[in-house]
N, C-alpha and C positions, 0 to 999 in steps of 0.2 A: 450450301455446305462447303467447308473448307477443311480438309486431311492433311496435317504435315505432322513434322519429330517435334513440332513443341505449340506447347497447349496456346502460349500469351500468343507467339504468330497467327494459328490460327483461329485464334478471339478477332486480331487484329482484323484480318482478314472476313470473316464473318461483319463487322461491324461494319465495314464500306459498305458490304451486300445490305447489310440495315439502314445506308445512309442512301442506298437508291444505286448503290456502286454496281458495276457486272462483272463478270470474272473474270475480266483483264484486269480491271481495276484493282481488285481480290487479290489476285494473285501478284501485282506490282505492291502491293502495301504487303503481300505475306514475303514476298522475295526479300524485301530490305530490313523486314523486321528480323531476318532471321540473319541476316547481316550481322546483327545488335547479338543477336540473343543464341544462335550456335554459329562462334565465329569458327569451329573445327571445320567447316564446311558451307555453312550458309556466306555467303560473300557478296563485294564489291568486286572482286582482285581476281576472279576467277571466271567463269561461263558457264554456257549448257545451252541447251534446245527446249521450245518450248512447241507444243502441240495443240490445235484451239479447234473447237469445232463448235459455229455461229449456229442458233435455234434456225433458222433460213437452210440449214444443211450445206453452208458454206465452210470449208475446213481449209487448214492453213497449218506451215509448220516455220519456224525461226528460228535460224541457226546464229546463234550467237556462241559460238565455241570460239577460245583465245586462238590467236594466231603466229606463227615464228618472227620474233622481229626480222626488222629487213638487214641486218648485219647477220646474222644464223647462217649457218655453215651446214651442210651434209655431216660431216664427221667430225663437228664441235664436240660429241661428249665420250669419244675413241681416244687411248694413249697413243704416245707412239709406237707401241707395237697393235695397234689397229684395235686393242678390245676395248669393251663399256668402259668406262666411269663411272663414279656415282655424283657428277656434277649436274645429271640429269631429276635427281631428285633434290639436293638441299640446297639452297646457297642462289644468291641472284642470277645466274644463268639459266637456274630449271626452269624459269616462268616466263609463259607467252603472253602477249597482248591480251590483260580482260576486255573480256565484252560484257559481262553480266550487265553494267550501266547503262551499255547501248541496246541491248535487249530488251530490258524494263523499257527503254523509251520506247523503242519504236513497236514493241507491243499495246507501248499506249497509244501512240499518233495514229495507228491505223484502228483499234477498237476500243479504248477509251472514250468513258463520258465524264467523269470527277474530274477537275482540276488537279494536275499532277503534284504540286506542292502538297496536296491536301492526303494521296496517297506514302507521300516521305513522309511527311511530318510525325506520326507514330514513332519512325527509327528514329528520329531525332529526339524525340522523347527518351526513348528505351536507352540510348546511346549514354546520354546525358544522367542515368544511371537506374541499374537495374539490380534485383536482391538475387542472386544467387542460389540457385537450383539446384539437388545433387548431381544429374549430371554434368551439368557446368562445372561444379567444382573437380566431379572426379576426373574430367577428360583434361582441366588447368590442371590437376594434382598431376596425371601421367606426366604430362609433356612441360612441366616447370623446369626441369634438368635443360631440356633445349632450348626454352625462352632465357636461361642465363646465358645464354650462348647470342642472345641478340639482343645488347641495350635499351631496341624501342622494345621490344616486346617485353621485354621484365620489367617494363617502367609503368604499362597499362596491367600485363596481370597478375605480377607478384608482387607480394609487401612484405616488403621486406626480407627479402628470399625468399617465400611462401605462393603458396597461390592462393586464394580467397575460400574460405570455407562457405558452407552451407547458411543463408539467412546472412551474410554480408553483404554490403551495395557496392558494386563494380561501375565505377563511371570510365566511362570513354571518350573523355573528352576532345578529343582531334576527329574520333569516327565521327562524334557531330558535329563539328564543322564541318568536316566532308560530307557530310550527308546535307548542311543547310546549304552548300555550294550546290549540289547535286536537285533539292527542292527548288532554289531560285533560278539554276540555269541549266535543267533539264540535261540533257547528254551532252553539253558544251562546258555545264561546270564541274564533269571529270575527266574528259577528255584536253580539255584546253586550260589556260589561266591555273593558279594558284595549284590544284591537284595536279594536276598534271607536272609542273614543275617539280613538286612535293617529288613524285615518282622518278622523275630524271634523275632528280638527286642523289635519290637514293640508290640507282641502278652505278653512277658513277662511285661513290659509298663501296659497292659489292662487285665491281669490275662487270655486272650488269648488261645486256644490251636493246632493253627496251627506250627510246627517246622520246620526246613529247612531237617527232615528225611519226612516229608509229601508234602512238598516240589519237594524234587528230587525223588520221587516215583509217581508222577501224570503224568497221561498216558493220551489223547484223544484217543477216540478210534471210528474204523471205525466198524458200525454196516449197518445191511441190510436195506432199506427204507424199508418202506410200500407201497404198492400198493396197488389200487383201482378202480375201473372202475364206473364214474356218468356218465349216460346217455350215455355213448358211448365214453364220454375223461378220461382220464388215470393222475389217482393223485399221483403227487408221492410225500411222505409226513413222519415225524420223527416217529420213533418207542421209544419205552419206552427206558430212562429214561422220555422221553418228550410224554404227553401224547396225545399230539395235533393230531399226527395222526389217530390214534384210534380210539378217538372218533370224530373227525374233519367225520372218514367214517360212523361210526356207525350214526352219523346224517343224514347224508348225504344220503345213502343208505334206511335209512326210510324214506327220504321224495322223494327218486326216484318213492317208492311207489304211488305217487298223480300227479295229473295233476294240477301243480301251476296256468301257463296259465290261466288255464280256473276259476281257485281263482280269481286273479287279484292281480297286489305285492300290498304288505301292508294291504292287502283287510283284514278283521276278519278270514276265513278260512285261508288264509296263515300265518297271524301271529299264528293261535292255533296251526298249525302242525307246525310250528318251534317252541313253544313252545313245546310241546308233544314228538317233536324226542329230544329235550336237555337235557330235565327231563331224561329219560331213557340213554340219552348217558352219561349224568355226574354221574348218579346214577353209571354207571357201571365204569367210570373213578376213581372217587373217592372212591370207595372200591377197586378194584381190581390190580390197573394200578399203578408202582415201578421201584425200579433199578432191570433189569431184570438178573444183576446177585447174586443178592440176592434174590429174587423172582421170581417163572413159571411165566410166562404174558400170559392171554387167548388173544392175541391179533390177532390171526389167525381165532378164532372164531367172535369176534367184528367186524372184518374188513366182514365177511361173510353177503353177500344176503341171507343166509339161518338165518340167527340170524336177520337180518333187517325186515323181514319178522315176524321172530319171535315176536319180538320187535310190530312191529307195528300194529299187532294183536288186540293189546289191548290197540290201538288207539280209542276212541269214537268223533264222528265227531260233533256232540250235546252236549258232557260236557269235560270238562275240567278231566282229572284225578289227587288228589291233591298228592302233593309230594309224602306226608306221604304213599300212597298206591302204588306208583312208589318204587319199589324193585330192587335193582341188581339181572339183570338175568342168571349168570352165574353159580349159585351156591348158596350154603348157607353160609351168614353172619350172622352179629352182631350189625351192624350200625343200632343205633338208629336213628330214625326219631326225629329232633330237630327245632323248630320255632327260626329261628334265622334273624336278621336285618344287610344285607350287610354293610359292610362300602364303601364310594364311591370310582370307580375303579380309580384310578391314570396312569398317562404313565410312569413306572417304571422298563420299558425297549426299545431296538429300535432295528428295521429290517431293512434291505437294500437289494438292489434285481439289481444284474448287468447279464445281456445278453452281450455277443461279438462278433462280426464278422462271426466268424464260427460258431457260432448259441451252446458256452457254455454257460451255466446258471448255477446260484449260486443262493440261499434264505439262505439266515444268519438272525437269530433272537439271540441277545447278551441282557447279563443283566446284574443289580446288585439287581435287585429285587425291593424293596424301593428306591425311589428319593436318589439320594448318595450312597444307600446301607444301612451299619450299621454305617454310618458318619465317621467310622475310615480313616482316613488316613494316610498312613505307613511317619512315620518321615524320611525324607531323601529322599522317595523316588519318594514322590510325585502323588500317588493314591489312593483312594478311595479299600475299601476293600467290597465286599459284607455281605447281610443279610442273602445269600439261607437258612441259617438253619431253619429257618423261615419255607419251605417249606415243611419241615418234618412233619409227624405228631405226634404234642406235647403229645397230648392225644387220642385217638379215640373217636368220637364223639362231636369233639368240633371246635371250626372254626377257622383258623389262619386270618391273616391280610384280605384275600381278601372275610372271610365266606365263603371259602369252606369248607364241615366236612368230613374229610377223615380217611381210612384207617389203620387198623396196619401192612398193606402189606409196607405203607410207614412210617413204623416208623425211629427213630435215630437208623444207625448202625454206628461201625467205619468203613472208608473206602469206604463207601455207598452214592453212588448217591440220592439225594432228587427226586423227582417226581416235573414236570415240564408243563404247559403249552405251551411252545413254540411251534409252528406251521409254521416252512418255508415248503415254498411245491412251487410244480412245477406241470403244468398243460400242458400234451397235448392233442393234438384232435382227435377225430378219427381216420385220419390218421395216427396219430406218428407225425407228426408234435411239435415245442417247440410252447405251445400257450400263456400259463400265470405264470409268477413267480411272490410270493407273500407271505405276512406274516404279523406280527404288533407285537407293546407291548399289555401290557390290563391288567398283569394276566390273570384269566381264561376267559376275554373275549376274550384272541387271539382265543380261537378257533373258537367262533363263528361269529366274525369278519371274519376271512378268510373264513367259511360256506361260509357267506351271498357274501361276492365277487366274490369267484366261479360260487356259484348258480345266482347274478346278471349275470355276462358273459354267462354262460353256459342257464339257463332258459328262462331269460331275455330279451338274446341279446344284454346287455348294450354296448356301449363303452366303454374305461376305467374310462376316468373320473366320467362318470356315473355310473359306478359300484363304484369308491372306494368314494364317494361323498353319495351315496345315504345313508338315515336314517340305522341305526341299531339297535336289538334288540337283550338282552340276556337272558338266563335263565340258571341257571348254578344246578337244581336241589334246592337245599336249600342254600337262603331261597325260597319259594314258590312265586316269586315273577316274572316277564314278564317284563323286563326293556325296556323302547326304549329313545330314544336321540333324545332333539332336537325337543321337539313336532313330533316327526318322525309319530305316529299313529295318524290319525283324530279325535275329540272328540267321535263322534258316534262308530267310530271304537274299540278303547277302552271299550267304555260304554258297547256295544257287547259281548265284549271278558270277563267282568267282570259278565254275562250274561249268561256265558260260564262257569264262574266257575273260571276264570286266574284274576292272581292277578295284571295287568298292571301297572307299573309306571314310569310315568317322569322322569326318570334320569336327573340334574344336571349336566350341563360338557359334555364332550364326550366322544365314544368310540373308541378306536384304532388308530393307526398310520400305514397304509397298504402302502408303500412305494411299487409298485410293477410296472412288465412290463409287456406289453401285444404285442405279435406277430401277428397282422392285415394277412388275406388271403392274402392279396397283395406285404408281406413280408414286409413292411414296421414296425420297433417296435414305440412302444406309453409306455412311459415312465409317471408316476403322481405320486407327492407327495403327500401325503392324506393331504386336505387343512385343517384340523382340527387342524395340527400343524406344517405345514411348512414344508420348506426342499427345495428339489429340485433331477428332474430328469434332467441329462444330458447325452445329445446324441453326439457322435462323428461322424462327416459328413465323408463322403466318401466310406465308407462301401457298397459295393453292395448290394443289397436286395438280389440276389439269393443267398447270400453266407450261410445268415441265414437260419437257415432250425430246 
């Protein structure tokens, strides 16, 4: 089975598994299809973390998140009177070194078995042209105003000042060539030679500071997951640079503390204690949680029952506790408590989640950050560059794009990985059994996205579709506010919660994109696109059920 936002990738993806592929392989053919075919977010130009867990009960996590070039400065994107800019989201400075390229490789060199040309080749197809979708077109319709603002990019998606309708053929012809560079010489034909230059160029083009020495120096690297234990099933989920896991447990583990059940989902008491554990888990995310080879990460502690405990102590079941008095509990800071007004959460990344045969599983969460990225598109070469720098922290105490107020643990280094929300994780059950792969875009609501899906399946009993379908709510710490979607909470409910002390509101839009798989007792997998925004889960018949495990 392969789950992502668009139905051709995961055909694509599905059809390796029919050619004898595994879900490394799956998932390296769904990752570059989606290059071709949602450039708003699927990329080259960009990164993410990838989550794997071997039928052998061997698990592994790969952090290929971009990095600061080595020219990047602490206080590159501050005026002279010390506050943000917005050079941190548009324009060739936003974007750090992708890894996306190195990640696909070296996810294959250590569990691939297809010949890796054989998993590009697809994108090179699709590249080379494909008929236009409606969301393709609406998402070119939004953002056509900003590709006139960059020559390459109006030259690939608008005609003639237009952006491509519905049932027209979109070629891309530069993405494949990049892409045949990238089939014939594996992670050395975009890091090195031809692309690589491509990309210098065009950094010196946009006053830029990524080089082809930052370039052929960019490493993915294979780090330890995290582990977890909710109610008895075993999460296994990203470790810092991505902060998803962490605190995805630290939530998680305080609400193991309560008897939801007997709340009722959605009820006033379970929305305040998902509120109550978020506060506290972002509180300690966003202070504390970095690239941990630049920074100690307590994440040994966070991940702990004995800290969730701690943690939840100073739960009151009767009032709401406000931000401002929610502290990082790990230690002593400096983060001021700031009233600040979210700006609304966008799908500014995509997740896909493939199971196969022998019962491997992969959760990939890729981005570029912002819808495009930082709009740049490498001249020649035919992709979209990301925004992560974005993700740094510009200032301490002050909110980047999604209002969260983070850290000097995550400031700008050279070389330095940003701090990340991305959350693929993998779920088994008691037994050790493979039960749920899963993950979303969101920003900082992927994690609470993935929370509430878990805890659907695991509390709940949901089904899948019932779980990745049902209302969701975030809290991300500051600003002070209880988000839900969708009329998701009943008017009384809210009215309650404001009763309480929580600042409940209506969200606008949606949250998340959970593309995930779920392994039924009866061995049977259940695949769902989160219908929020489409896609498609495809299953390949013939597969025995006992094989899975």
């Amino acid at each position: 089975m392969v789950a992502s936002t668009d139905r051709v990738a995961s055909e694509i993806g599905a059809e390796i598994l029919r050619r004898g592929g595994n879900a490394v392989d799956a998932a390296v053919a769904t990752h570059f299809a989606l290059a071709v075919v949602n450039p708003e977010a699927g990329n080259l130009g960009g990164g993410g973390f990838m989550v794997a867990r071997v039928a052998n009960g061997t698990t592994a996590s790969l952090d290929f998140r971009e990095v600061a070039p080595l020219r990047a400065t602490r206080d590159m994107f501050l005026d002279a009177q010390g506050n943000p800019t917005n050079r941190s989201l548009e324009g060739h400075l936003a974007s750090g070194v992708p890894g996306s390229v190195a990640g696909m490789w070296e996810a294959h060199r250590r569990f691939g078995s297809l010949p890796w040309a054989d998993l590009v080749a697809p994108a090179v197809a699709l590249a080379d042209g494909i008929v236009v979708h409606a969301r393709l077109a609406e998402s070119l319709q939004e953002y056509a105003a900003r590709f006139r603002q960059y020559p390459a990019s109006a030259a690939i998606f608008l005609r003639e000042g237009r952006a491509p309708r519905v049932g027209e053929r979109l070629v891309q012809a530069d993405l494949a060539a990049t892409l045949r560079r990238i089939a014939s010489g594996g992670k050395e034909g975009f890091y090195r030679g031809r692309t690589a230059e491509l990309l210098e160029e065009e950094m010196r083009r946009g006053n830029g500071l990524i080089t082809r020495e930052d370039l052929a120096r960019y490493d993915a690297k294979w780090r330890d997951p995290l582990r977890f234990d909710y109610r008895g099933y075993q999460v296994i989920s990203m470790p810092p640079p991505s902060s998803g896991g962490a605190t995805l447990a630290e939530m998680l583990n305080i609400m193991e503390g309560y008897d939801l059940r007997a709340a009722g989902y959605l009820s006033t008491r379970h929305a305040h204690l998902f509120a109550e554990a978020a506060k506290r888990a972002y509180a300690d995310r966003n202070t504390y949680l970095a690239d941990p080879d630049f920074i100690p990460q307590p994440t040994a502690r966070m991940i702990s029952e004995a800290y969730a405990a701690e943690r939840r102590s100073s739960i009151r079941l009767d009032r709401a506790t406000p931000s401002e008095a929610v502290r990082p509990g790990l230690g002593p800071t400096t983060v001021a408590a700031i009233a600040l007004t979210a700006r609304p959460e966008g799908e500014h990344t995509t997740h896909y989640s493939v199971v196969d045969a022998a019962g491997n599983a992969v959760a990939v969460t890729t981005t570029l950050n912002s819808l495009y990225g930082s709009r740049v598109l490498v001249t020649g070469a035919g992709f979209f560059l990301n925004n992560e720098m974005d993700d740094f922290t510009a200032k301490p105490g002050t909110a980047n794009q999604f209002g969260l107020v983070q850290g000097a643990a995550n400031a700008v280094a050279p070389g330095k990985r940003m701090l990340s929300a991305m959350t693929p994780t993998i779920v088994l059950s008691p037994e050790g059994r493979l039960r749920l792969v899963t993950g979303s875009p969101g920003g900082p609501t992927i994690i609470t996205t993935v929370a509430q899906v878990i805890s659907n399946v695991v509390d709940w009993g949901m089904d899948l579709p019932a779980a990745v379908g049902a209302p969701r709510l975030h809290h991300q710490h500051l600003p002070d506010r209880l988000y839900y979607e969708h009329d998701g909470l009943a008017p009384a409910t809210a009215a309650a919660l404001r009763a309480l002390g929580q600042a409940p509101e209506n969200r606008a839009g949606y949250q998340g994109d959970a593309a995930s798989i779920l392994l039924r007792p009866d061995g049977l997998l259940v695949g769902v696109a989160d219908p929020r925004r489409g896609g498609a889960a495809v299953g390949v018949e013939g597969a025995a059920k006992e094989v899975v495990r």
